[in-house]
KOLBA-546518 format. One record per residue (C-alpha): x, y, z; chain; residue number from 1; residue in one letter. Coordinates in Angstrom, 2 decimals, always signed. Example, Ala and Ser with C-alpha at 12.3 -4.5 7.8 and 13.67 -1.06 7.14 Angstrom:
# KOLBA-546518
+---------+---------+---------+---+-----+---+
!       X !       Y !       Z ! c !   k ! r !
+---------+---------+---------+---+-----+---+
!  +12.30 !   -4.50 !   +7.80 ! A !   1 ! a !
!  +13.67 !   -1.06 !   +7.14 ! A !   2 ! s !
+---------+---------+---------+---+-----+---+
This chain:
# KOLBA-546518
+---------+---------+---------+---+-----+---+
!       X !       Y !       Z ! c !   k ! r !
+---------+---------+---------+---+-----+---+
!  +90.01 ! +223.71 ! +253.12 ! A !   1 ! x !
!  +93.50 ! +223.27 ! +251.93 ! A !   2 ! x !
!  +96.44 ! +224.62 ! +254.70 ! A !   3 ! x !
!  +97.09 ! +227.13 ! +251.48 ! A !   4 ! x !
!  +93.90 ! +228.03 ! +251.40 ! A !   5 ! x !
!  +93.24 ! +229.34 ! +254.89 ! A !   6 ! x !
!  +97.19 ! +230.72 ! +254.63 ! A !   7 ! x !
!  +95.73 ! +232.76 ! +251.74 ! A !   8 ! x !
!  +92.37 ! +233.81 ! +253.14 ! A !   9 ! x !
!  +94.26 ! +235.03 ! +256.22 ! A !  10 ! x !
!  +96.82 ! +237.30 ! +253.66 ! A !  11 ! x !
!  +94.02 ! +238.52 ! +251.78 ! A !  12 ! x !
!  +92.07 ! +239.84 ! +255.32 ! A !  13 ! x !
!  +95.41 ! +241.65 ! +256.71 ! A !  14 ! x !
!  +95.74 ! +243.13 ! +253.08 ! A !  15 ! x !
!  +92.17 ! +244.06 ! +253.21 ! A !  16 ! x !
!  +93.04 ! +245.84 ! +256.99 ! A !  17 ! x !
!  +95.60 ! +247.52 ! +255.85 ! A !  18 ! x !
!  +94.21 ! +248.68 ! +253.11 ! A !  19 ! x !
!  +91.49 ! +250.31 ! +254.79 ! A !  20 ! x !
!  +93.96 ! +252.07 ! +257.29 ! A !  21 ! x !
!  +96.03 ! +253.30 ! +254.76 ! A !  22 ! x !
!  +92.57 ! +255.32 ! +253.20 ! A !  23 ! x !
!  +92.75 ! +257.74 ! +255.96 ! A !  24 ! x !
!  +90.34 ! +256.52 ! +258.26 ! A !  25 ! x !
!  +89.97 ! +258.80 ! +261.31 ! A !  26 ! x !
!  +92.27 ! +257.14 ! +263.41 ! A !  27 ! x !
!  +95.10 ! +256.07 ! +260.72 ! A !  28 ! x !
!  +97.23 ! +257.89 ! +262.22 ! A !  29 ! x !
!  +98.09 ! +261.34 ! +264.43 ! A !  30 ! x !
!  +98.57 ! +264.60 ! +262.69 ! A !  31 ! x !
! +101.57 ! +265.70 ! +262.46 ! A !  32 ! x !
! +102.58 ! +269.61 ! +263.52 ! A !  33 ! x !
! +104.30 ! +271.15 ! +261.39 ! A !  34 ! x !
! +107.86 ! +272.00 ! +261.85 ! A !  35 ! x !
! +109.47 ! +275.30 ! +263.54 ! A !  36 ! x !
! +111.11 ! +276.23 ! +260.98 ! A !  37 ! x !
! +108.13 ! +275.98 ! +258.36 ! A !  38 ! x !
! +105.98 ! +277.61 ! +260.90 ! A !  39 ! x !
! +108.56 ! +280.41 ! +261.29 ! A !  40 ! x !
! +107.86 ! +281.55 ! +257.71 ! A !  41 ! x !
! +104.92 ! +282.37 ! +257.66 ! A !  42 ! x !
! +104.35 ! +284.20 ! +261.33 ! A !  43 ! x !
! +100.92 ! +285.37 ! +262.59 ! A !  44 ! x !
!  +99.53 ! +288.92 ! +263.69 ! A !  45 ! x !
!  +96.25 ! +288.88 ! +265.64 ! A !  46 ! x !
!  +95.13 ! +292.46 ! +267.74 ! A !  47 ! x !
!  +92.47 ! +291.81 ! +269.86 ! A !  48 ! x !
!  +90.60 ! +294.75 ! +272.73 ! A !  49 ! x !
!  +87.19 ! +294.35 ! +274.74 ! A !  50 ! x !
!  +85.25 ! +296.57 ! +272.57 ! A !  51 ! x !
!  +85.64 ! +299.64 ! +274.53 ! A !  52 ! x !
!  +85.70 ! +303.21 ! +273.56 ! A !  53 ! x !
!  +89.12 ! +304.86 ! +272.93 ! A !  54 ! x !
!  +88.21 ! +308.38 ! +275.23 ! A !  55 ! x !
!  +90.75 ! +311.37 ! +274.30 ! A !  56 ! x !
!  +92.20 ! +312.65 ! +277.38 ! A !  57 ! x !
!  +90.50 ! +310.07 ! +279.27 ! A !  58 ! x !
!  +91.54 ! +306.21 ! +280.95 ! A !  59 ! x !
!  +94.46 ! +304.09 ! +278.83 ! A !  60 ! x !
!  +92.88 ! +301.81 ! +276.98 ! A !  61 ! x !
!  +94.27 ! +298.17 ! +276.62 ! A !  62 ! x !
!  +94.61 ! +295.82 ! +273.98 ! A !  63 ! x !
!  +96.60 ! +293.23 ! +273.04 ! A !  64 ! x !
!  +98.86 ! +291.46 ! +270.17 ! A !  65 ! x !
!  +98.95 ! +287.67 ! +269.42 ! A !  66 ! x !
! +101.96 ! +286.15 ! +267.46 ! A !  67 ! x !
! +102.53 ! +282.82 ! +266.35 ! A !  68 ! x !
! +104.79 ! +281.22 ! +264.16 ! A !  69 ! x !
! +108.06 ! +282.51 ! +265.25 ! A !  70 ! x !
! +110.84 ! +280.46 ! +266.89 ! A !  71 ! x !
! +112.83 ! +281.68 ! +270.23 ! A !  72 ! x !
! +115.79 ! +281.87 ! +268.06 ! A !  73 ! x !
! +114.24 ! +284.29 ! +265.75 ! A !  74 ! x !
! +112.36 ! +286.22 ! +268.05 ! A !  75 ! x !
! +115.75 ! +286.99 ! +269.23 ! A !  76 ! x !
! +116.40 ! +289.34 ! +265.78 ! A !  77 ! x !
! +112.78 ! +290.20 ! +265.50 ! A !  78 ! x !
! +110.46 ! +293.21 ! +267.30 ! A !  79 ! x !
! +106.86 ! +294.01 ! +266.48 ! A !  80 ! x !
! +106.37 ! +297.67 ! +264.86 ! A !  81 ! x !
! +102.64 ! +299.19 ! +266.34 ! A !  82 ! x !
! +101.71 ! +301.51 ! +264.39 ! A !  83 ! x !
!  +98.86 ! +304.19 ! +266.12 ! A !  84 ! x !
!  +97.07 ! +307.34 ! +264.56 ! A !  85 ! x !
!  +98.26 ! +310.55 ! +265.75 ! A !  86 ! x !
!  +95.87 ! +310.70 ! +268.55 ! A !  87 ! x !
!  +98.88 ! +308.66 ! +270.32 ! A !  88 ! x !
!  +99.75 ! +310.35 ! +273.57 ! A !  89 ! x !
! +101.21 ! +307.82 ! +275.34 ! A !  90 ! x !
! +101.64 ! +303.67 ! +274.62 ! A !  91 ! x !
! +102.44 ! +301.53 ! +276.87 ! A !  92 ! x !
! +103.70 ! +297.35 ! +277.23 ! A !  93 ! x !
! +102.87 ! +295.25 ! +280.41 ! A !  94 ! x !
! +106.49 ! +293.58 ! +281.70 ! A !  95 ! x !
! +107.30 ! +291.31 ! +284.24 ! A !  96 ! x !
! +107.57 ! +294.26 ! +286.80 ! A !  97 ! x !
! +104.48 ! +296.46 ! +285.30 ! A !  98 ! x !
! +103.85 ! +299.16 ! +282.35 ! A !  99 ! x !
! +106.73 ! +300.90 ! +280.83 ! A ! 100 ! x !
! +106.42 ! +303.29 ! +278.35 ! A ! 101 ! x !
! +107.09 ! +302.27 ! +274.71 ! A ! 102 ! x !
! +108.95 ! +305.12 ! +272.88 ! A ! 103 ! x !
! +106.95 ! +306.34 ! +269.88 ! A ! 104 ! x !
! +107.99 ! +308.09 ! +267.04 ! A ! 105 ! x !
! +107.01 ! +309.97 ! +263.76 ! A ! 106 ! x !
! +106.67 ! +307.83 ! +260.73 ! A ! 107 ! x !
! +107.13 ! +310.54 ! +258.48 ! A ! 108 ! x !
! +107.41 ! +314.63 ! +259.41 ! A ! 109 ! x !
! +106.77 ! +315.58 ! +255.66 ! A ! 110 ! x !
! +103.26 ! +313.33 ! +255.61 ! A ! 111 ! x !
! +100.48 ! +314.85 ! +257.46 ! A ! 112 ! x !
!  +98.67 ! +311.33 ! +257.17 ! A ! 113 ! x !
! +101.90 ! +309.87 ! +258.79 ! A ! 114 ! x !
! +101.51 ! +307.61 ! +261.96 ! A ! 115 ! x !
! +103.32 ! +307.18 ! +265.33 ! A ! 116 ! x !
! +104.90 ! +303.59 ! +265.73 ! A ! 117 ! x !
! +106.89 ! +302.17 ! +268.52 ! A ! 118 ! x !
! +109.20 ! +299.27 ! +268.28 ! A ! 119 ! x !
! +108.69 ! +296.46 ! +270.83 ! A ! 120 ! x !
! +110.78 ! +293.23 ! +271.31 ! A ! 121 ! x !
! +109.61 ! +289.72 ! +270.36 ! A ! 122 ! x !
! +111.85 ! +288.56 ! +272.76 ! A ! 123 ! x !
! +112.04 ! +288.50 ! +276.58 ! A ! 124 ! x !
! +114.26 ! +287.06 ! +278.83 ! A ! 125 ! x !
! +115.42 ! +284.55 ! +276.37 ! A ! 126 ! x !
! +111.94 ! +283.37 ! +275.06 ! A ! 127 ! x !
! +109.72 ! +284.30 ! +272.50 ! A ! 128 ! x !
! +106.63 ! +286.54 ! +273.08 ! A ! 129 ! x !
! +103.81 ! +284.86 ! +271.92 ! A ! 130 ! x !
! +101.25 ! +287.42 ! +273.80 ! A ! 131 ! x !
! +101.90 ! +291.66 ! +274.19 ! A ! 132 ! x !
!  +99.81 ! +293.30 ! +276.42 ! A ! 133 ! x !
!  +99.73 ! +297.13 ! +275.57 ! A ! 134 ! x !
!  +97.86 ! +300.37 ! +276.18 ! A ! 135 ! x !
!  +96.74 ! +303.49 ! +274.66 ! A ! 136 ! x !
!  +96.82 ! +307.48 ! +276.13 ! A ! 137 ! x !
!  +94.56 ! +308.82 ! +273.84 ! A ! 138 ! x !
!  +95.47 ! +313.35 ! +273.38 ! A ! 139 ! x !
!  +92.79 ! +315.34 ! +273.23 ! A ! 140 ! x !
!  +91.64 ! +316.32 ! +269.96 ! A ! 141 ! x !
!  +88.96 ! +318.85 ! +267.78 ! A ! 142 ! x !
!  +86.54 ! +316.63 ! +265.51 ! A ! 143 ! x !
!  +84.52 ! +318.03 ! +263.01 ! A ! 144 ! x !
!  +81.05 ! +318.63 ! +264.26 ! A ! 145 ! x !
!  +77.37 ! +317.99 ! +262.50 ! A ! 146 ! x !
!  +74.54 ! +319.24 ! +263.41 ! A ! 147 ! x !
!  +76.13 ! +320.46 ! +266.69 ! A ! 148 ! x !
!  +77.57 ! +316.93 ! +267.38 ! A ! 149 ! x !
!  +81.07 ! +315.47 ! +266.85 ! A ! 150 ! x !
!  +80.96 ! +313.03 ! +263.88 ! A ! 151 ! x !
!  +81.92 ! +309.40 ! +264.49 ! A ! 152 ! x !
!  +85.57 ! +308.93 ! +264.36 ! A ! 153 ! x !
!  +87.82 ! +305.95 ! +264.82 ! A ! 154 ! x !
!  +91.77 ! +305.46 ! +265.51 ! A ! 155 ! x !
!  +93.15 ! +302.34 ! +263.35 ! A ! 156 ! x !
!  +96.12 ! +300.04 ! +265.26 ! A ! 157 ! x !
!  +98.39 ! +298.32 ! +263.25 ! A ! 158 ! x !
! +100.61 ! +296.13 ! +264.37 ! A ! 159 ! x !
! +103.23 ! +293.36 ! +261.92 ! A ! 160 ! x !
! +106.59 ! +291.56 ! +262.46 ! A ! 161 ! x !
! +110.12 ! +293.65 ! +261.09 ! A ! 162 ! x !
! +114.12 ! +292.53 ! +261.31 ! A ! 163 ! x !
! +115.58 ! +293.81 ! +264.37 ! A ! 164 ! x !
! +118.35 ! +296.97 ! +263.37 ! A ! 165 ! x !
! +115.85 ! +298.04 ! +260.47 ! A ! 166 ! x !
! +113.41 ! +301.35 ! +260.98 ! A ! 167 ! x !
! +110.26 ! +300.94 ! +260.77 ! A ! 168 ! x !
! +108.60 ! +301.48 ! +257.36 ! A ! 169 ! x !
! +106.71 ! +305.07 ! +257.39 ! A ! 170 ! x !
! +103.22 ! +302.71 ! +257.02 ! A ! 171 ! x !
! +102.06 ! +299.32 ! +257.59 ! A ! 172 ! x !
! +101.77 ! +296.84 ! +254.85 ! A ! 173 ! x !
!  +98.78 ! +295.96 ! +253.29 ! A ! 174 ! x !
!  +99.12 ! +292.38 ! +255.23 ! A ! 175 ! x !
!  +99.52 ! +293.76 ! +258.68 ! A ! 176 ! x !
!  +96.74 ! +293.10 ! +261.37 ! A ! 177 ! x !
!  +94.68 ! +296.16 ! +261.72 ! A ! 178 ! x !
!  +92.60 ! +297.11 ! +264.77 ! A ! 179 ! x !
!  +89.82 ! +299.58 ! +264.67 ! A ! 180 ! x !
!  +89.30 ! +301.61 ! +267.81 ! A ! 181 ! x !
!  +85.87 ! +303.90 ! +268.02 ! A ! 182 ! x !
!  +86.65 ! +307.28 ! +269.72 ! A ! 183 ! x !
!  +84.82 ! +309.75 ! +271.81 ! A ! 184 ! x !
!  +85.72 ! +313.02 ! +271.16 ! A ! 185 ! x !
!  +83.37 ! +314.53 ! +273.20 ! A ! 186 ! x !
!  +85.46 ! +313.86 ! +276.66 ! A ! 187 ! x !
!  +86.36 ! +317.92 ! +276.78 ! A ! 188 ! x !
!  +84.06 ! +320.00 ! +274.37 ! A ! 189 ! x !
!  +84.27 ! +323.34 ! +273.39 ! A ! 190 ! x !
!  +82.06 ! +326.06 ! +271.63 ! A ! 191 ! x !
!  +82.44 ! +329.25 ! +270.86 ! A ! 192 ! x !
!  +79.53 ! +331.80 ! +269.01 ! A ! 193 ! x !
!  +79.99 ! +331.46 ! +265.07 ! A ! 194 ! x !
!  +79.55 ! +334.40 ! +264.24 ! A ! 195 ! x !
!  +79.02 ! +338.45 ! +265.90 ! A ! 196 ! x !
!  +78.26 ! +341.54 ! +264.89 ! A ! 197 ! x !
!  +79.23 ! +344.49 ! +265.92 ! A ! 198 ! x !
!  +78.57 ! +348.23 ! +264.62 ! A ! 199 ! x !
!  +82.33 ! +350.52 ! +264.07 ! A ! 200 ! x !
!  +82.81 ! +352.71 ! +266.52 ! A ! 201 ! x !
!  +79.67 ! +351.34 ! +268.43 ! A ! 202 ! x !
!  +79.25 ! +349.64 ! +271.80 ! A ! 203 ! x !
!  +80.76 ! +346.34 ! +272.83 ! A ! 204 ! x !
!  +78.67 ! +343.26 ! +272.27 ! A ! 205 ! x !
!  +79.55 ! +339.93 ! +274.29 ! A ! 206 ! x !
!  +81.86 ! +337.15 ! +273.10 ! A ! 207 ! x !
!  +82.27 ! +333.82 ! +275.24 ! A ! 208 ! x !
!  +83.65 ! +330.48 ! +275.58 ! A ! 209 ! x !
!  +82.59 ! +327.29 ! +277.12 ! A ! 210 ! x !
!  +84.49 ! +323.48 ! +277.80 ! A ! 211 ! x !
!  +82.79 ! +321.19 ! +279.42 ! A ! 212 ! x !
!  +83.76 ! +317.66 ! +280.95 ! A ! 213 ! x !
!  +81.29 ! +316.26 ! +279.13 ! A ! 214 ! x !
!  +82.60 ! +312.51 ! +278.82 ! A ! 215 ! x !
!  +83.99 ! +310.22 ! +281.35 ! A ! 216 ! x !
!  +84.24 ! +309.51 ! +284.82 ! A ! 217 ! x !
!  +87.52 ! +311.56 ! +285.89 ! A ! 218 ! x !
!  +88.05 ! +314.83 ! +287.20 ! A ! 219 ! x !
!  +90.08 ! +317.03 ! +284.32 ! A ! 220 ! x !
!  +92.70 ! +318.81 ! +286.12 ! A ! 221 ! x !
!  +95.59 ! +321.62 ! +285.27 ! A ! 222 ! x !
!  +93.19 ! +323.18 ! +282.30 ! A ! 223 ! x !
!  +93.31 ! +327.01 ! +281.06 ! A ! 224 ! x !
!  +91.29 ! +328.95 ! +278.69 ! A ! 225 ! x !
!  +93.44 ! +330.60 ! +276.34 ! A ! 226 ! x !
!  +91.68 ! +333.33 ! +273.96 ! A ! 227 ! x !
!  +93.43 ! +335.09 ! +270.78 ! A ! 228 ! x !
!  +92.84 ! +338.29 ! +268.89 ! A ! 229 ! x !
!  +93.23 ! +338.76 ! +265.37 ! A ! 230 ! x !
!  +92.55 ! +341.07 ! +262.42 ! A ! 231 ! x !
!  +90.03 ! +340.46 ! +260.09 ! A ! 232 ! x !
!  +92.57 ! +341.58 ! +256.94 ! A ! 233 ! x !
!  +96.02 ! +340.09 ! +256.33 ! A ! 234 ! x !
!  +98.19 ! +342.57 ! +257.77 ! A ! 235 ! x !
!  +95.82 ! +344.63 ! +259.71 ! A ! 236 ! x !
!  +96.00 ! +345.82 ! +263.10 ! A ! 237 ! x !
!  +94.24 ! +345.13 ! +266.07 ! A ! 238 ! x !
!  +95.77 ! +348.16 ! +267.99 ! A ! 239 ! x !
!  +92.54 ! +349.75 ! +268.39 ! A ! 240 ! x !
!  +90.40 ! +347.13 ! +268.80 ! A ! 241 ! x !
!  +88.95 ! +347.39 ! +272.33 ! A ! 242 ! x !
!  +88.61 ! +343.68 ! +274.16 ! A ! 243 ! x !
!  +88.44 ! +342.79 ! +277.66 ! A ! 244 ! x !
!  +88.02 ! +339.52 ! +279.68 ! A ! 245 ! x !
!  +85.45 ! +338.94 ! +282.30 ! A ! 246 ! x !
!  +87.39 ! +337.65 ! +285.49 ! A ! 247 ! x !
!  +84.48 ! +336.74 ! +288.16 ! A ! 248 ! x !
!  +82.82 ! +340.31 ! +287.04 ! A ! 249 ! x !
!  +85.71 ! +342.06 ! +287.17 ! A ! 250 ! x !
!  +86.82 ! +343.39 ! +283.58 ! A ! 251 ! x !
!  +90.43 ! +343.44 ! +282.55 ! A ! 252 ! x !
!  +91.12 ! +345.67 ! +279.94 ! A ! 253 ! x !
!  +92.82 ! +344.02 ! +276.92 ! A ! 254 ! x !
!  +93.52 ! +346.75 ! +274.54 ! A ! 255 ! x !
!  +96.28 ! +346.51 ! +272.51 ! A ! 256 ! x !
!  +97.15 ! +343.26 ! +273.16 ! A ! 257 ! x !
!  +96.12 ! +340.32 ! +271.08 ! A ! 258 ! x !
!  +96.47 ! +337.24 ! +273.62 ! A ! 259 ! x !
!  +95.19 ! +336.45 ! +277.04 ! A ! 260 ! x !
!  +94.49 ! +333.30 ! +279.50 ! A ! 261 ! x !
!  +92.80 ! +332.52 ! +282.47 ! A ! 262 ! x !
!  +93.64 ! +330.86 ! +285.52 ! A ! 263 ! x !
!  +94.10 ! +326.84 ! +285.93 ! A ! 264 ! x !
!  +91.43 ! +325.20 ! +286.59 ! A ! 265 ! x !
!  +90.03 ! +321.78 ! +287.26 ! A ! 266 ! x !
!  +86.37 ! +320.41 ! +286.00 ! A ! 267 ! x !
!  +84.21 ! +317.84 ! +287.49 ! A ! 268 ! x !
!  +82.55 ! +314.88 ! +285.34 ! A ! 269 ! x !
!  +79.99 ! +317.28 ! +283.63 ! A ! 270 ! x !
!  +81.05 ! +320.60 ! +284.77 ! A ! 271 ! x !
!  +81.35 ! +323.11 ! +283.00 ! A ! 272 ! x !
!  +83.00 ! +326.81 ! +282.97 ! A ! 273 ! x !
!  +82.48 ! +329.91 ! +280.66 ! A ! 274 ! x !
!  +84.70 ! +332.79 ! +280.22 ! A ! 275 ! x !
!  +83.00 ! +336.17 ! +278.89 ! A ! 276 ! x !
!  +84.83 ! +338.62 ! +276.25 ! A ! 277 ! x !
!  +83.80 ! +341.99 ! +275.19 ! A ! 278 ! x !
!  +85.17 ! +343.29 ! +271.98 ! A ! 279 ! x !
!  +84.60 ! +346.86 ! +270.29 ! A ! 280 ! x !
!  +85.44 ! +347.37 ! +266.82 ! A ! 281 ! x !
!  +87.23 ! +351.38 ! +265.84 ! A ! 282 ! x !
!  +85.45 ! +353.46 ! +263.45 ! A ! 283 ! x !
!  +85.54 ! +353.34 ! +260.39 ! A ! 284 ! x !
!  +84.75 ! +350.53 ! +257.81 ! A ! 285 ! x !
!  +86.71 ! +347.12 ! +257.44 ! A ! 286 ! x !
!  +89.33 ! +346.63 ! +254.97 ! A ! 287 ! x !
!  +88.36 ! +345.55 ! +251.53 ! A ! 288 ! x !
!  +90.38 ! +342.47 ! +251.79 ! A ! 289 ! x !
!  +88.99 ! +341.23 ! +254.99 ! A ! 290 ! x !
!  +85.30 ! +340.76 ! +253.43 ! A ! 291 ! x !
!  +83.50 ! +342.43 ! +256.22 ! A ! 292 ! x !
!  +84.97 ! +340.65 ! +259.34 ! A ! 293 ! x !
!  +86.29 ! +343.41 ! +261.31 ! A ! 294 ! x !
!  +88.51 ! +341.03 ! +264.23 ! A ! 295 ! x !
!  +88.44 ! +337.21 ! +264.78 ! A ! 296 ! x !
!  +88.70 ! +336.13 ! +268.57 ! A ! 297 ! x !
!  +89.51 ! +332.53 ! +269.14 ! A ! 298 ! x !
!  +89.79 ! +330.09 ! +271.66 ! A ! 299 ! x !
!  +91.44 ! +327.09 ! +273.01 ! A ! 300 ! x !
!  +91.83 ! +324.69 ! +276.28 ! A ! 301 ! x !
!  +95.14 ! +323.64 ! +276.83 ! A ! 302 ! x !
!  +96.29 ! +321.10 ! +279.69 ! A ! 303 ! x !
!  +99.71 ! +319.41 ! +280.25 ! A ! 304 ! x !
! +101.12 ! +317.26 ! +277.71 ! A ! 305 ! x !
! +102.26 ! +314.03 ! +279.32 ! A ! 306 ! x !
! +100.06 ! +313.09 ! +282.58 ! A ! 307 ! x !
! +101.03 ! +313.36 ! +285.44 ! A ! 308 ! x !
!  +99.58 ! +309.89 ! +286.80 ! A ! 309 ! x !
!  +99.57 ! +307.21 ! +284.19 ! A ! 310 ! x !
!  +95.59 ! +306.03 ! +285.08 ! A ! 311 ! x !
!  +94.71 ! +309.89 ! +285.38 ! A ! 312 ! x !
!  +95.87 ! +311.75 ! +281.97 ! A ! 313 ! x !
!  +94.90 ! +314.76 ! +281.63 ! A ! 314 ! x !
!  +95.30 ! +315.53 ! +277.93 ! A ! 315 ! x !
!  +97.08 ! +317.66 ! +275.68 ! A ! 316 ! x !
!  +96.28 ! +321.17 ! +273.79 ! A ! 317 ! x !
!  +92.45 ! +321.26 ! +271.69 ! A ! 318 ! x !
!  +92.83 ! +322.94 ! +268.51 ! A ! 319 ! x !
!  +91.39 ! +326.31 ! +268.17 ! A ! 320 ! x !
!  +87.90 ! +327.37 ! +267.56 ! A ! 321 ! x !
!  +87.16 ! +330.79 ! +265.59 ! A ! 322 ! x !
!  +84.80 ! +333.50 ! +266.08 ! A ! 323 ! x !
!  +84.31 ! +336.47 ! +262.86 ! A ! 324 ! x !
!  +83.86 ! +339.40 ! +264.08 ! A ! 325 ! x !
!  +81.59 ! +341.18 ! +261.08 ! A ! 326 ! x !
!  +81.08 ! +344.98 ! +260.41 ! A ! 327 ! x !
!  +77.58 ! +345.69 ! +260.91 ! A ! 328 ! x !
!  +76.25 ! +349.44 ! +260.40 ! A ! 329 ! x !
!  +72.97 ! +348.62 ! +261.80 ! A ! 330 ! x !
!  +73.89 ! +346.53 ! +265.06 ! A ! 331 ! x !
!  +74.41 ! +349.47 ! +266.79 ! A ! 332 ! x !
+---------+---------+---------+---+-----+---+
C-alpha cells in the first residue's frame, strides 16, 4: 500500500468518527441548560399538601408553592398572588424567624363568588424564593346537608406569578396552579327541629338546639348559643309571643324580646350541649301572608373571630339554622 493510500484510509476513518459523533450519539456531547433569561419567561407554579383534610375551625393546615424559572433579579419586582375560597380565616408564610401572617384581602365586595388573596414576595433577603411554605385557618362554616349529613365540599388554592405595584386580579387565570383541598365541615355541627307545631292560644311545646364537637382532636373554647325570634309574616309582631330559655332548669322568661344567648362555653372532642326553648303562640290565627307559620326561632354558635393561639383556632360565627313555627288548631 501506497504512503497515499494509508494517508487516505486514515482520513476516511476520522471522517467516519466524526461523523458518527456528530449523529447524536449518547455521549456527543452535554446538554446544555437553558439560559436565565429564557427560563425567566416562561416561570413555573407547582402547589403541593400531604393529602390532609382542610378542618373548619380546626388545626392550620400546610401546603406549599414551588416556582421555577424566575431570576433573583426579577424576583426582586415579582410576588406570588394566593388566591383561597372564602373559608380563609387566617394564612400564613414560614420565614426565617417563624409564621407571620400574610394579609388577605377581598377580591371583589360586589361578587359573592369573589376570593380572598394575599400577596407574598418572591424575594427574600436578596434571593429568589424558589420554595413558600404556607398555611391555612380554615372559619367555621354551614354546608348544605343530605340525608342528615354534610355534603362533600372542597376549598380550591390558587396560586400564579404578578408584577410587583399591580393589585391582584379579582380571579386567577385560567393558567394558574390550582390546589384542591377536601373539607370537613362537620368539626362543630348544629341542628335544630325543622319544623313545630303549636295550637294559638294553646300550651307551649319544646324547641331546642344542639352543637356538638363532632370533628377533631381539640377542645373548642369561647363558644355561645345565640337563639333569635321572628314573625312568621313580614311585618308582624312577636310582642305576644311567649318564649323562654331553659338555663340548667331554671326558665327565663323571654317575652317580648326577640333575641337571647347563653353563657360561654367550651366543648370537649365529641361533647356535646343542648339548650331548651319554649315558645307559645297568641290567639288567634296567623296572618294570611305568613302561610301558616305563626314565629320562626333560630339559632347559631358563635366563637371569636381570629384565635387566640395560632395552633388552637377556635373559629368564627356558623350561619343560622331556622325553625317554622306552624299554626296548628289540633296540636293542642
Amino acid at each position: 500500500m501506497s504512503r497515499m493510500s494509508c494517508f487516505g484510509a486514515v482520513f476516511v476513518l476520522l471522517a467516519a468518527v466524526t461523523g458518527v459523533a456528530g449523529c447524536g450519539g449518547p455521549k456527543a456531547s452535554p446538554t446544555r441548560e437553558p439560559s436565565a433569561n429564557r427560563a425567566a419567561s416562561h416561570p413555573v407554579v407547582h402547589l403541593g399538601a400531604d393529602g390532609r383534610t382542610l378542618i373548619p375551625g380546626g388545626p392550620p393546615l400546610p401546603f406549599h408553592v414551588s416556582v421555577g424559572g424566575v431570576t433573583p433579579a426579577q424576583a426582586g419586582h415579582r410576588y406570588l398572588a394566593v388566591y383561597v375560597g372564602t373559608v380563609a380565616d387566617r394564612l400564613q408564610v414560614r420565614e426565617d424567624k417563624g409564621w407571620r401572617d400574610a394579609r388577605l384581602s377581598w377580591t371583589n365586595e360586589q361578587d359573592d363568588n369573589g376570593e380572598f388573596v394575599a400577596q407574598v414576595p418572591l424575594s427574600q433577603g436578596g434571593k429568589e424564593r424558589t420554595r413558600i411554605d404556607l398555611r391555612l385557618f380554615a372559619a367555621d362554616q354551614q354546608n348544605e346537608y343530605e340525608n342528615n349529613l354534610p355534603r362533600a365540599s372542597y376549598d380550591l388554592v390558587s396560586a400564579e406569578i404578578a408584577q410587583d405595584g399591580r393589585d391582584p386580579a379579582i380571579h386567577p387565570t385560567s393558567a394558574a396552579a390550582r390546589l384542591r383541598l377536601p373539607v370537613d365541615a362537620t368539626h362543630l355541627t348544629v341542628t335544630v327541629p325543622d319544623i313545630l307545631k303549636a295550637a294559638p292560644g294553646g300550651p307551649a311545646v319544646e324547641w331546642s338546639v344542639r352543637v356538638r364537637n363532632s370533628a377533631g382532636e381539640r377542645t373548642r373554647s369561647g363558644l355561645r348559643i345565640e337563639v333569635a325570634l321572628a314573625a312568621g309574616a313580614l311585618d308582624a309582631s312577636v310582642q305576644h309571643v311567649r318564649w323562654s330559655i331553659d338555663h340548667g332548669g331554671r326558665w327565663e322568661d323571654l317575652t317580648g324580646r326577640t333575641y337571647t344567648g347563653t353563657d360561654v362555653f367550651a366543648l370537649k372532642p365529641g361533647a356535646s350541649r343542648t339548650v331548651r326553648v319554649r315558645i307559645a303562640l297568641p290567639v288567634g290565627p296567623a296572618p294570611p301572608s305568613s302561610d301558616g307559620v305563626g314565629a320562626v326561632l333560630s339559632a347559631s354558635v358563635a366563637a371569636p373571630w381570629w384565635p387566640s393561639d395560632p395552633d388552637q383556632p377556635s373559629g368564627v360565627t356558623i350561619d343560622p339554622l331556622s325553625t317554622n313555627i306552624l299554626t296548628d288548631p289540633t296540636a293542642g
